[in-house]
N, C-alpha and C positions, 0 to 999 in steps of 0.2 A: 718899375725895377724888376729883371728877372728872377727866377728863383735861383737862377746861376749865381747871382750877385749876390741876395742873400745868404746862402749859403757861403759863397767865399768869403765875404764880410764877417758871418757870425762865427767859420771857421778860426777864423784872423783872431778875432777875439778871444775865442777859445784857448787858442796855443799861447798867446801873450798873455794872458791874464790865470791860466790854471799849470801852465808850461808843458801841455800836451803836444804831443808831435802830431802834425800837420795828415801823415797818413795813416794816420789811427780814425783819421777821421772822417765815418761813411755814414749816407743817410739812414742806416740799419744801426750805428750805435746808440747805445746802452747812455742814457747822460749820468744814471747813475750807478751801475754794477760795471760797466765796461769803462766809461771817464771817469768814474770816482768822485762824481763829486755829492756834495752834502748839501742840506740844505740851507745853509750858509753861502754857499759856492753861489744856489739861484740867488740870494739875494744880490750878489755881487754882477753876478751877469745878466739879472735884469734891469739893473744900472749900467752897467754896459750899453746892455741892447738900447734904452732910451735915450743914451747921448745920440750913438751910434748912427741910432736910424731915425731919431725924431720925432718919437711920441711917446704918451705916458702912461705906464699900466695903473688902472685903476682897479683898486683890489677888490672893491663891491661889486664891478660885472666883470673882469675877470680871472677870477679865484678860480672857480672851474675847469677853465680852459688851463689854465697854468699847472694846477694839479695832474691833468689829463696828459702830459708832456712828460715824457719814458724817452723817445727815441730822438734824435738828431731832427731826422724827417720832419716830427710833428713840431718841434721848435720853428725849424723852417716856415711852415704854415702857420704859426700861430703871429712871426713877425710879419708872415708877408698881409694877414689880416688885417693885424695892426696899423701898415703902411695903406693900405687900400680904405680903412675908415677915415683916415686924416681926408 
């Protein structure tokens, strides 16, 4: 899967699920000072992303990595990981 994909996917989600418009959104955004969201919002969109894309965060290896996740970009990387251990 590209990161083109990714990104339009998790994009898609994004807007449907928190009602963000579509060009607010760059690999430079904020997920939480610029999208607004809480941490409520990840729990909802890491349910999302595991329909989505097909695999399942496991919160004892990766807590870290999820923590570490500020910008768009590193989401993007953090699923495209995810899709490349399956």
């Amino acid at each position: 899967m590209t990161e083109q994909t990714i990104a339009q996917r998790t994009n898609n989600i994004l807007v449907e699920l928190f009602e963000l418009e579509g060009e607010e959104l760059t690999p430079e955004s904020s997920l939480y000072e610029e999208l607004g969201l809480d941490s409520l919002d990840s729990v909802d969109l890491i349910v999302a992303l595991e329909k989505e894309f097909g695999f399942k965060v496991v919160r004892s290896v990766d807590e870290e990595k999820i923590r570490a996740i500020r910008l768009l970009k590193d989401l993007y990387g953090f699923i495209e990981e995810k899709i490349n251990q399956g």
